[in-house]
N, CA, C, O and CB atoms as a CASP TS submission, in Angstrom:
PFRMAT TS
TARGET T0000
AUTHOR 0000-0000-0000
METHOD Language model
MODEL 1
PARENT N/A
ATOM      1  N   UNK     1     -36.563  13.031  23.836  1.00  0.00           N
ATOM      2  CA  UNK     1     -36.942  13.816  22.677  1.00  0.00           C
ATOM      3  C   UNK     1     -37.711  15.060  23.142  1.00  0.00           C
ATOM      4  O   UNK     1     -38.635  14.881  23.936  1.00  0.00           O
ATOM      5  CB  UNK     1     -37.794  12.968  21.691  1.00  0.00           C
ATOM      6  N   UNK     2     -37.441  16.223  22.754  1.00  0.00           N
ATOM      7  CA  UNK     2     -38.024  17.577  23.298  1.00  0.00           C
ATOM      8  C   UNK     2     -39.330  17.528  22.487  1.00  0.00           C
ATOM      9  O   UNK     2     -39.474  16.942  21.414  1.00  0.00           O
ATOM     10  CB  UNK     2     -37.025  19.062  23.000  1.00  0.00           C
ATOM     11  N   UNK     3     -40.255  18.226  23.155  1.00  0.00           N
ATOM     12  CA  UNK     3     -41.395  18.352  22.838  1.00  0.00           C
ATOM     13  C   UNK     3     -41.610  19.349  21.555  1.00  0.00           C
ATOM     14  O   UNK     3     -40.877  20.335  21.473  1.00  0.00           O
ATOM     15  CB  UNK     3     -42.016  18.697  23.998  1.00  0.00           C
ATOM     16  N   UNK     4     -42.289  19.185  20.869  1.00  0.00           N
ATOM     17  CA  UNK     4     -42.541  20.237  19.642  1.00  0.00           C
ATOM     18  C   UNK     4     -43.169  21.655  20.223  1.00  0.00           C
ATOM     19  O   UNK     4     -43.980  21.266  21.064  1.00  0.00           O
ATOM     20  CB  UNK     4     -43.715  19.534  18.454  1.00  0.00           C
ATOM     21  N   UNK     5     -43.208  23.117  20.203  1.00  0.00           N
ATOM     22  CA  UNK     5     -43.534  24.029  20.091  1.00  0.00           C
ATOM     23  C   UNK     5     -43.591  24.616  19.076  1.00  0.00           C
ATOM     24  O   UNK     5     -42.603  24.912  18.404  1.00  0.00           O
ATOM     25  CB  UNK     5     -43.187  24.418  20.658  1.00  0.00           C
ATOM     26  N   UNK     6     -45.037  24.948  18.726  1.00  0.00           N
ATOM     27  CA  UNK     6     -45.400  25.310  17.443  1.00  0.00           C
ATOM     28  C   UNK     6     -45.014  26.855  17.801  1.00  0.00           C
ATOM     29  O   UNK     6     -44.480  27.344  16.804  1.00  0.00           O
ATOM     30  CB  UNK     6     -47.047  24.893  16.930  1.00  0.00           C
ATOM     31  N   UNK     7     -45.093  27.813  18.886  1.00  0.00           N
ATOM     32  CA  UNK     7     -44.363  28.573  18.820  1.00  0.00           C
ATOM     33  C   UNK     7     -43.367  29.442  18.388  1.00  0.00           C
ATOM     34  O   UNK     7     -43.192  30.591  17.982  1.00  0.00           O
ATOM     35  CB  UNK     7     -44.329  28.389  19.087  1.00  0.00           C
ATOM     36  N   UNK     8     -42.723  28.286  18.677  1.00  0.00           N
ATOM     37  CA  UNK     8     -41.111  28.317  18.666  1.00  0.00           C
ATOM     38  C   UNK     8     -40.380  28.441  17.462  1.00  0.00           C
ATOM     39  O   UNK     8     -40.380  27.309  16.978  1.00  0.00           O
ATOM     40  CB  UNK     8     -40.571  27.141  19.208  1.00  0.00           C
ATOM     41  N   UNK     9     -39.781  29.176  16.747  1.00  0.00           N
ATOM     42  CA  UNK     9     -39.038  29.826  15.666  1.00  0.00           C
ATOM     43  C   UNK     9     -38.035  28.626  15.334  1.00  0.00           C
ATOM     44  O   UNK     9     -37.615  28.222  14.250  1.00  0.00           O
ATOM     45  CB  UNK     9     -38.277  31.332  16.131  1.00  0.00           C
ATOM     46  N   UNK    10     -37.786  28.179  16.694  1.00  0.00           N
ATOM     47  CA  UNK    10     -36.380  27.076  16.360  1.00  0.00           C
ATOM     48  C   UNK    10     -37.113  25.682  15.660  1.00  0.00           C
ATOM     49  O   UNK    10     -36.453  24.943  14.931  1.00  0.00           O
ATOM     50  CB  UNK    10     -35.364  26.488  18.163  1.00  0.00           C
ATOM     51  N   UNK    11     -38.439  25.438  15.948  1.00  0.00           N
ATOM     52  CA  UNK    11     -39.170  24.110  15.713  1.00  0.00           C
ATOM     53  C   UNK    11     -39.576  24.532  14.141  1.00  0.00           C
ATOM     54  O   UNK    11     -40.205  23.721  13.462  1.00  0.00           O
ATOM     55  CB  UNK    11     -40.640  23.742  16.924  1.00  0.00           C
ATOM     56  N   UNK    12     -39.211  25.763  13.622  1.00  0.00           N
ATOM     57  CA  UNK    12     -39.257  25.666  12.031  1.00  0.00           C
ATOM     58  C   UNK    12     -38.410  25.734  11.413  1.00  0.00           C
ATOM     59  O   UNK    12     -38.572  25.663  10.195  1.00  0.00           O
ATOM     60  CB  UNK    12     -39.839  26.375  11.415  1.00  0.00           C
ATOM     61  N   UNK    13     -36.760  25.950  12.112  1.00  0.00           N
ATOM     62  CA  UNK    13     -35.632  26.123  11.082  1.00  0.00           C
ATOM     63  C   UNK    13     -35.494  24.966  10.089  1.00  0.00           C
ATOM     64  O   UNK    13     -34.550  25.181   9.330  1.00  0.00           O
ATOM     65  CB  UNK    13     -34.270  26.277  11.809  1.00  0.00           C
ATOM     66  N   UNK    14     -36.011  24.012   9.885  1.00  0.00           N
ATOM     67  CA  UNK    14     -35.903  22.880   9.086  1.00  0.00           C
ATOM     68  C   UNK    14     -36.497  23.496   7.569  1.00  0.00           C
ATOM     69  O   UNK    14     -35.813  23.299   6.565  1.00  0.00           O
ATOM     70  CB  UNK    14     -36.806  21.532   9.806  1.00  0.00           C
ATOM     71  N   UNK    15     -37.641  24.154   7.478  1.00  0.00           N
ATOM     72  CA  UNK    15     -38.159  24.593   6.611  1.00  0.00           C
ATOM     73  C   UNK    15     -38.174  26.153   6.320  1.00  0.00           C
ATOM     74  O   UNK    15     -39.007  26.754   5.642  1.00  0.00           O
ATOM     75  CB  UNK    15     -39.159  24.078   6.743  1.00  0.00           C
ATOM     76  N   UNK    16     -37.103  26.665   6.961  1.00  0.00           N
ATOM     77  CA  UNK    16     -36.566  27.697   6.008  1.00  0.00           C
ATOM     78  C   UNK    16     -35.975  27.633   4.835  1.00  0.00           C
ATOM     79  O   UNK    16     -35.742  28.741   4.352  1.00  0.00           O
ATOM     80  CB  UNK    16     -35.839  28.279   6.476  1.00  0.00           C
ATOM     81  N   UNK    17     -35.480  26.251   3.876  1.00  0.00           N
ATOM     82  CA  UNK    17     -35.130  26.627   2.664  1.00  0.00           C
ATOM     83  C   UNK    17     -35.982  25.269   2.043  1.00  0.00           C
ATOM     84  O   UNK    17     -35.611  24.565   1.103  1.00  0.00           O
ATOM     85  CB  UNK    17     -33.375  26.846   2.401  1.00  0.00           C
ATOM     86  N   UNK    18     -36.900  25.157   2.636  1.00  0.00           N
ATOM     87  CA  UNK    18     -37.975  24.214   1.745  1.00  0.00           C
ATOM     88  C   UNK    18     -39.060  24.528   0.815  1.00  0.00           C
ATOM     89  O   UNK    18     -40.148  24.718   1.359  1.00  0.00           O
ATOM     90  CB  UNK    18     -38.673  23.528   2.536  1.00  0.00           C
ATOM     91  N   UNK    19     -39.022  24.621  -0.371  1.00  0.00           N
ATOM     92  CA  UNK    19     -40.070  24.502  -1.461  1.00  0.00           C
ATOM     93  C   UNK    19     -42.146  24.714  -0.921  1.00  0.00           C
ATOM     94  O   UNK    19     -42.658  24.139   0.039  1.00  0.00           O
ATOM     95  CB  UNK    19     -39.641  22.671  -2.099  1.00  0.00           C
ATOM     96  N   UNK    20     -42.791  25.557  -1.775  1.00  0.00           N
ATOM     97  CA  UNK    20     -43.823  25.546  -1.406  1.00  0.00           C
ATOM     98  C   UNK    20     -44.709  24.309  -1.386  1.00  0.00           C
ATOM     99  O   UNK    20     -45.672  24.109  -0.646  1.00  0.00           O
ATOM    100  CB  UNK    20     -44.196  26.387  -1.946  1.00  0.00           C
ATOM    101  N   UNK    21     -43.960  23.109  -2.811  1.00  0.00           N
ATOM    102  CA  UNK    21     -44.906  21.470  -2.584  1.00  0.00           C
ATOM    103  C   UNK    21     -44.202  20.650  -1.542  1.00  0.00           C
ATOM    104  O   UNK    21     -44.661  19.512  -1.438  1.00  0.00           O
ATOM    105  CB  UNK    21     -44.938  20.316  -4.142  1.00  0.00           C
ATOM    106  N   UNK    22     -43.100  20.973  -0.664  1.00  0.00           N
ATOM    107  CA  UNK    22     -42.546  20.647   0.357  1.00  0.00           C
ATOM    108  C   UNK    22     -43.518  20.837   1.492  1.00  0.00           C
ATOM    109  O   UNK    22     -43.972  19.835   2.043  1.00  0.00           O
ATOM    110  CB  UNK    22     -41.377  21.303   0.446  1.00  0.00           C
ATOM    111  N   UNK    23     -43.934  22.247   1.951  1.00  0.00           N
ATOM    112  CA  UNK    23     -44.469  22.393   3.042  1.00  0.00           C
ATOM    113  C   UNK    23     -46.064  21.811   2.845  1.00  0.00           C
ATOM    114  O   UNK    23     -46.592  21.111   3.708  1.00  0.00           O
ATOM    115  CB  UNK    23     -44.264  23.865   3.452  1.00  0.00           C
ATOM    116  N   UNK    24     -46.860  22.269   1.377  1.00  0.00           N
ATOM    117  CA  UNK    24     -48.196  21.427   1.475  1.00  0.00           C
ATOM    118  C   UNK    24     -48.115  19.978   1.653  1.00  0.00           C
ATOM    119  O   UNK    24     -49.008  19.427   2.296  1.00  0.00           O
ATOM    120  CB  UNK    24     -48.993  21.589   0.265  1.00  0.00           C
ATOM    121  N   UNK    25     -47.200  19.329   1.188  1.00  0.00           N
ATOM    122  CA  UNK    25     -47.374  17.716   1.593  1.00  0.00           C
ATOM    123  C   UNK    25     -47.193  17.468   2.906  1.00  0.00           C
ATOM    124  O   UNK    25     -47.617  16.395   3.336  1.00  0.00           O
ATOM    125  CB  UNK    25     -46.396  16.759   0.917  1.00  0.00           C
ATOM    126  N   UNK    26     -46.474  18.480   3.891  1.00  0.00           N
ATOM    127  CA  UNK    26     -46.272  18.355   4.962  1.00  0.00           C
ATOM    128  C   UNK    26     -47.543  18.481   5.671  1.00  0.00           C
ATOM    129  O   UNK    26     -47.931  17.798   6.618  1.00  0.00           O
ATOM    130  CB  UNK    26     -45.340  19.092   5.265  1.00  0.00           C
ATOM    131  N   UNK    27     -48.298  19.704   4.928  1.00  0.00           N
ATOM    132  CA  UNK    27     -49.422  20.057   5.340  1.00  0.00           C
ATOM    133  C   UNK    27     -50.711  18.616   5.461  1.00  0.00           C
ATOM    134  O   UNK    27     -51.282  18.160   6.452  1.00  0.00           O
ATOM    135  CB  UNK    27     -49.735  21.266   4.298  1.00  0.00           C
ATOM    136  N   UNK    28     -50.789  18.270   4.144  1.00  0.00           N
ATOM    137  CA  UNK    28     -51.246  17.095   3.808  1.00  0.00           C
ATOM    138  C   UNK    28     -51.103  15.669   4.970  1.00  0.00           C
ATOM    139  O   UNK    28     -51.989  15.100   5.607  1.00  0.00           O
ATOM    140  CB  UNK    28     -50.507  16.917   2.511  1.00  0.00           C
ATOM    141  N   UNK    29     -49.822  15.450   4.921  1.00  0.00           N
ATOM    142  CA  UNK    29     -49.538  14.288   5.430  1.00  0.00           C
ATOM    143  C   UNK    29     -50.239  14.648   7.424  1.00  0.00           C
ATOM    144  O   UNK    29     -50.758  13.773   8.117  1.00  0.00           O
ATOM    145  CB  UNK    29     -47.542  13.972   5.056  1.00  0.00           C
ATOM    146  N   UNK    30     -50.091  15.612   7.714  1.00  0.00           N
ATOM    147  CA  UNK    30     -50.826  15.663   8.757  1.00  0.00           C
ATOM    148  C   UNK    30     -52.323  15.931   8.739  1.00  0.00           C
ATOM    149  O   UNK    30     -52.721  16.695   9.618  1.00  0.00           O
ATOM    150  CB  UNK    30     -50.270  16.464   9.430  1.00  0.00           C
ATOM    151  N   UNK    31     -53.062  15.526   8.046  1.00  0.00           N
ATOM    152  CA  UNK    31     -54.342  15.595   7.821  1.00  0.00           C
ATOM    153  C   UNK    31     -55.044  14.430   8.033  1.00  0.00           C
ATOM    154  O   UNK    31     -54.735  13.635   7.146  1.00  0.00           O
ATOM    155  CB  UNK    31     -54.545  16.013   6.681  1.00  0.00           C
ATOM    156  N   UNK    32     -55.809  13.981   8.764  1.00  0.00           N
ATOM    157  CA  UNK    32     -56.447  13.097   9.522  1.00  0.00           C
ATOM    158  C   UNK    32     -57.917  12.398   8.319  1.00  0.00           C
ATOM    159  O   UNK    32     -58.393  11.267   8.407  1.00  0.00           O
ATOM    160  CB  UNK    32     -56.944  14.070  11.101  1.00  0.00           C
ATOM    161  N   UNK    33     -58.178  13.068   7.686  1.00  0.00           N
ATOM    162  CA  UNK    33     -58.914  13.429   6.661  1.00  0.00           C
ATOM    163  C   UNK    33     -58.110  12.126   5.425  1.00  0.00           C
ATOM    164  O   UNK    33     -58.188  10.927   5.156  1.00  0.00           O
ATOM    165  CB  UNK    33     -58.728  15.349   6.358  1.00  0.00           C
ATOM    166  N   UNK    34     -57.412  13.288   5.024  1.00  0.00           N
ATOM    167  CA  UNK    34     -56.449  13.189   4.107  1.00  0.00           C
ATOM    168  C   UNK    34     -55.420  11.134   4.037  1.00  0.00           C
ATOM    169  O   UNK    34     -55.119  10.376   3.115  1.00  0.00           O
ATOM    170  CB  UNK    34     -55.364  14.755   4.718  1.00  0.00           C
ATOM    171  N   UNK    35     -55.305  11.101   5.167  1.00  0.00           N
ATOM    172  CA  UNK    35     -54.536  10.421   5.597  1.00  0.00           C
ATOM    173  C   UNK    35     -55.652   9.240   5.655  1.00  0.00           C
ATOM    174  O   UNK    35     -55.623   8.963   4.456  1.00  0.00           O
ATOM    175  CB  UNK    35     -53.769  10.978   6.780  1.00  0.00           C
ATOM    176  N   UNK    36     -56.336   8.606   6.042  1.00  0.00           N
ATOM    177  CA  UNK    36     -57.840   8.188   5.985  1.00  0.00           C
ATOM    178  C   UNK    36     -58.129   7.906   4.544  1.00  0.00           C
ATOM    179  O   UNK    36     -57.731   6.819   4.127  1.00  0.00           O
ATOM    180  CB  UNK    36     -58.880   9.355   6.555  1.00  0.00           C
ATOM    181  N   UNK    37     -58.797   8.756   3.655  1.00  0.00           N
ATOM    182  CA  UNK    37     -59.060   8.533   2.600  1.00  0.00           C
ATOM    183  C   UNK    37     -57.940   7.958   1.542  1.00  0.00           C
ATOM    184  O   UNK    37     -58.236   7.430   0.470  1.00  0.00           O
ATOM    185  CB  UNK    37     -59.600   9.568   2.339  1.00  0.00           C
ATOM    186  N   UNK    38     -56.518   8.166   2.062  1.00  0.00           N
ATOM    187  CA  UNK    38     -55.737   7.516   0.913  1.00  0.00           C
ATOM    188  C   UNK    38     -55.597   6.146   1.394  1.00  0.00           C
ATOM    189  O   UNK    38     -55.926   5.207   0.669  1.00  0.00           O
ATOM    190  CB  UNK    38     -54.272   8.200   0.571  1.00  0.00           C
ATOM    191  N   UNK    39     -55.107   5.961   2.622  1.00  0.00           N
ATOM    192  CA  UNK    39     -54.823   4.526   2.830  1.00  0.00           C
ATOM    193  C   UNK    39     -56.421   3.877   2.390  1.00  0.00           C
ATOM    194  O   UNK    39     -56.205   2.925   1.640  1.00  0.00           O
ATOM    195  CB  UNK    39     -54.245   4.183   4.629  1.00  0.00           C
ATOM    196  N   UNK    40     -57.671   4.032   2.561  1.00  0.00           N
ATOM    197  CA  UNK    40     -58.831   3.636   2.010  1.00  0.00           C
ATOM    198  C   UNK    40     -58.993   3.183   0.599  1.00  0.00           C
ATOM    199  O   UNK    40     -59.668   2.228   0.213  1.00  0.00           O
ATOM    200  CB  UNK    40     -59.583   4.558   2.192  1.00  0.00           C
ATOM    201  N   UNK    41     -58.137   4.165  -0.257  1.00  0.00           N
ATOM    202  CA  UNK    41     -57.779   4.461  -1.623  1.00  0.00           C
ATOM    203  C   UNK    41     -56.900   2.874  -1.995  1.00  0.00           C
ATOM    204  O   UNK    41     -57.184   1.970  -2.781  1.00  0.00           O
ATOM    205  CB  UNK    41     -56.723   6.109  -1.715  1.00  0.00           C
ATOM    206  N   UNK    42     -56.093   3.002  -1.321  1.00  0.00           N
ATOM    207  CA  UNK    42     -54.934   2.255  -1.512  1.00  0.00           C
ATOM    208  C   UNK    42     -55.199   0.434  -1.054  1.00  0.00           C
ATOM    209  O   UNK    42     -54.720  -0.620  -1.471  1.00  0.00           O
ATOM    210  CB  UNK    42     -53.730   3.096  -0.523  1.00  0.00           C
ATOM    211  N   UNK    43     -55.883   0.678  -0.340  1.00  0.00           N
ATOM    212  CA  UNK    43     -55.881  -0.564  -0.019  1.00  0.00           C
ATOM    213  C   UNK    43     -57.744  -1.142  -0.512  1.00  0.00           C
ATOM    214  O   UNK    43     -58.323  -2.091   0.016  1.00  0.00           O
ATOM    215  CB  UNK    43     -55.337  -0.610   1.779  1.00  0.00           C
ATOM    216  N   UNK    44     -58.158  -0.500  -1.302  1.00  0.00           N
ATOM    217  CA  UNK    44     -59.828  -1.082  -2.520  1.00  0.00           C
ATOM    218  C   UNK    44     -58.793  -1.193  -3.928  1.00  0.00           C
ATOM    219  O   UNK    44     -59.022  -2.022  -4.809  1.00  0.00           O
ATOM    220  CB  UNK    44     -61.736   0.752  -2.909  1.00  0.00           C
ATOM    221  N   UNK    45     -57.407  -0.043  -4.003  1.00  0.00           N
ATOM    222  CA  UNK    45     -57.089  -0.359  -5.477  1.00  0.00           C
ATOM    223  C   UNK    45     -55.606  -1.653  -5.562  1.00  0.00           C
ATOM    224  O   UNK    45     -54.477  -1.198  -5.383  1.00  0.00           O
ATOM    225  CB  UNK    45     -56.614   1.420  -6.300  1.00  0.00           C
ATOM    226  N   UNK    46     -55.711  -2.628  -5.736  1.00  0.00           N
ATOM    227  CA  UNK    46     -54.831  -3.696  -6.272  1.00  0.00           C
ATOM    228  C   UNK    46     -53.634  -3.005  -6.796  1.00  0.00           C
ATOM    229  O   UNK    46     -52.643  -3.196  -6.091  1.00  0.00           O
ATOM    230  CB  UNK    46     -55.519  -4.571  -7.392  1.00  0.00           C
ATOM    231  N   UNK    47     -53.451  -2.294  -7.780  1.00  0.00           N
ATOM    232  CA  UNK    47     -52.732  -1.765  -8.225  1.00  0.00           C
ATOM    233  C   UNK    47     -51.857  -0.767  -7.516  1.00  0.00           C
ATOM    234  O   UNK    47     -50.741  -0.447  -7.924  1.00  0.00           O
ATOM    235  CB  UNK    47     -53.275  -1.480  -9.008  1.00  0.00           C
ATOM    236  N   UNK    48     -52.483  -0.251  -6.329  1.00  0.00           N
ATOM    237  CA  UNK    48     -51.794   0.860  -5.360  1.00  0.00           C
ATOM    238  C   UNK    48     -51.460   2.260  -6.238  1.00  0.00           C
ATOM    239  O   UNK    48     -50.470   2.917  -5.916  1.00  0.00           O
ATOM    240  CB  UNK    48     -50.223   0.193  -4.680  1.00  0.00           C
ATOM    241  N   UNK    49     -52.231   2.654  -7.247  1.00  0.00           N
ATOM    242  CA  UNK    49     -52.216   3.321  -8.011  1.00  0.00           C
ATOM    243  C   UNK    49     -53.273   4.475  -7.516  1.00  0.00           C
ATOM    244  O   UNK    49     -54.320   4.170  -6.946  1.00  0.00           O
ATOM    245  CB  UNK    49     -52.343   2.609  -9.132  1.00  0.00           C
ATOM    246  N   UNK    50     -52.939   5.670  -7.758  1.00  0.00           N
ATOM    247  CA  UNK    50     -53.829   6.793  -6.839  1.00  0.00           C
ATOM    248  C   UNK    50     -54.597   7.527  -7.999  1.00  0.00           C
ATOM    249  O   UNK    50     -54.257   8.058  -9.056  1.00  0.00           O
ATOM    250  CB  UNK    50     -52.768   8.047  -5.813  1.00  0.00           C
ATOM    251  N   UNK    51     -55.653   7.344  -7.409  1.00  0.00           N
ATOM    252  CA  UNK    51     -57.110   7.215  -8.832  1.00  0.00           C
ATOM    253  C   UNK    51     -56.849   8.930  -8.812  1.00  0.00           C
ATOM    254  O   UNK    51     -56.411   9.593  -7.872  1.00  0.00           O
ATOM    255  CB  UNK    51     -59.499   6.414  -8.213  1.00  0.00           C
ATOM    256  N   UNK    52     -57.392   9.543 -10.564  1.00  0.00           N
ATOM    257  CA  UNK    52     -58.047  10.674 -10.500  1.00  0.00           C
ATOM    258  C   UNK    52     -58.716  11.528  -9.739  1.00  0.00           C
ATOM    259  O   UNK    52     -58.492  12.718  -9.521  1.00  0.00           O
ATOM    260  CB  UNK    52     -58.527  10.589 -10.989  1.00  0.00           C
ATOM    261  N   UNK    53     -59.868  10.564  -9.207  1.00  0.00           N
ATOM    262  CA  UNK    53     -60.800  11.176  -8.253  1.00  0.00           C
ATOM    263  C   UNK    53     -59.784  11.977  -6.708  1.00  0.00           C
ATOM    264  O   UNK    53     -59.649  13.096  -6.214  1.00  0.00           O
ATOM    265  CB  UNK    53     -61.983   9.687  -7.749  1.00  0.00           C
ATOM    266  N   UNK    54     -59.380  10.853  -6.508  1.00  0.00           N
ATOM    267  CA  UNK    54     -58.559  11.125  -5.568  1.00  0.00           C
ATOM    268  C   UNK    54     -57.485  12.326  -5.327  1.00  0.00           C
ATOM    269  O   UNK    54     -57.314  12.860  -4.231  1.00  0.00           O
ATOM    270  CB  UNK    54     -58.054  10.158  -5.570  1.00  0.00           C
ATOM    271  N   UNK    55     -56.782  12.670  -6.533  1.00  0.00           N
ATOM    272  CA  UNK    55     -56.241  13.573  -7.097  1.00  0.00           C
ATOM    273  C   UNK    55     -56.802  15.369  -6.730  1.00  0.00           C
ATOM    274  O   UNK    55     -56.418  16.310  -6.034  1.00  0.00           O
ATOM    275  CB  UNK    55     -56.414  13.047  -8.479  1.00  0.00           C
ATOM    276  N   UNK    56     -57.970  15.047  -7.736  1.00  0.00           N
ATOM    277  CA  UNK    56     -58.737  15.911  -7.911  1.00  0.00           C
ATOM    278  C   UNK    56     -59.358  16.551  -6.822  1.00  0.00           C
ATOM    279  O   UNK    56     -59.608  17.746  -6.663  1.00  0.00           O
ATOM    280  CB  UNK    56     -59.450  15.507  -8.625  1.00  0.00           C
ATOM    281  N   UNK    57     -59.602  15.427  -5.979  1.00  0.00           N
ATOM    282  CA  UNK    57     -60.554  15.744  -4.777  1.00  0.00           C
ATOM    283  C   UNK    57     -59.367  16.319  -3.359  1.00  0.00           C
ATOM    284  O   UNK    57     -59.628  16.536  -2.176  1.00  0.00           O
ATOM    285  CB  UNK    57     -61.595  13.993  -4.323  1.00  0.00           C
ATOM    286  N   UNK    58     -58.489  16.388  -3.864  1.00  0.00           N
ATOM    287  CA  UNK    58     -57.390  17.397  -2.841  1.00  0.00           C
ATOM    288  C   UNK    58     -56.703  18.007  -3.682  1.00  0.00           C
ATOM    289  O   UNK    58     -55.892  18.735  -3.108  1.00  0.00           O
ATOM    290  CB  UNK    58     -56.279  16.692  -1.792  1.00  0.00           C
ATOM    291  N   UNK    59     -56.645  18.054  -4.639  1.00  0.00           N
ATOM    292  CA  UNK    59     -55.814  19.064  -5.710  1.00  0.00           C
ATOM    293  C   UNK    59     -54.049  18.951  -5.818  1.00  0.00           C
ATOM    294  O   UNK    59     -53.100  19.719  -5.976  1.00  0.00           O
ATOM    295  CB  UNK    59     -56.162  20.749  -5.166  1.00  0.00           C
ATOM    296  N   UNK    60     -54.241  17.783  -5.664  1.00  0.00           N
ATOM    297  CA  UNK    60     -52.637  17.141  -5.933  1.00  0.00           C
ATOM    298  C   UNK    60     -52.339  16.280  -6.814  1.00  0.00           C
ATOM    299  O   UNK    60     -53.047  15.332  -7.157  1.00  0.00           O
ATOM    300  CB  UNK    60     -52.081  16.465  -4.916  1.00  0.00           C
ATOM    301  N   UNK    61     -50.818  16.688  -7.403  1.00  0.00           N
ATOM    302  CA  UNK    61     -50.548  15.303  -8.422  1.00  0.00           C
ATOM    303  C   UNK    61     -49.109  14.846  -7.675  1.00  0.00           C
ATOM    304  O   UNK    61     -48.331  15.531  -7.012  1.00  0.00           O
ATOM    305  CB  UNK    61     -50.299  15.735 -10.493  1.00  0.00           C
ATOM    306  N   UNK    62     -49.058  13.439  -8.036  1.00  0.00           N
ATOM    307  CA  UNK    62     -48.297  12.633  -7.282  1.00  0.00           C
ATOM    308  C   UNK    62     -46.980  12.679  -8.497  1.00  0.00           C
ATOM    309  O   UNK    62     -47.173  12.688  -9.712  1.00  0.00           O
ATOM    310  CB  UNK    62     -49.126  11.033  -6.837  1.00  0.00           C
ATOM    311  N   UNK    63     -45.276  12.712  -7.640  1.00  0.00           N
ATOM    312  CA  UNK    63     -44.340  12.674  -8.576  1.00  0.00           C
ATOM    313  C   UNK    63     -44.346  11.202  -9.274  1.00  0.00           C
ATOM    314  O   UNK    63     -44.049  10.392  -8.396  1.00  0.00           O
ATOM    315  CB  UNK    63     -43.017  13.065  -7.928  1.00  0.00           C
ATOM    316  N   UNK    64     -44.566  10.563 -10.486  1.00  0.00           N
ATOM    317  CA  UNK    64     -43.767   9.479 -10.671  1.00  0.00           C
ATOM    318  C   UNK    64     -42.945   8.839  -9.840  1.00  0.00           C
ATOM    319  O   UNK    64     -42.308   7.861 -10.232  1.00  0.00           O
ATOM    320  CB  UNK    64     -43.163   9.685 -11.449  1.00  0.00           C
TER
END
């Protein structure tokens, strides 16, 4: 598997015809932060249901 270069023009052709809530979740999902506080989220709520707070406190709403 070739190494990623953030560089590299070719390591973004994937997201030349991707949506702006495409690239923030991308953004998101690599967030160490982010990534942390939901599984935390997820695994205090039974329901697996992603609280308000949670929402609010990164400024995202989740699709149905």
């Amino acid at each position: 598997m070739p190494e990623f270069d953030w560089r590299s023009p070719e390591s973004y052709k994937s997201l030349q015809g991707a949506e702006i809530t495409d690239i923030a979740s991308e953004c998101l999902r690599r967030n160490v932060d982010y990534r942390r506080e939901y599984e935390a989220m997820i695994a205090n709520n039974p329901s697996g249901e992603v609280t308000t707070e949670f929402r609010r406190r990164w400024g995202i709403c989740f699709r149905p």
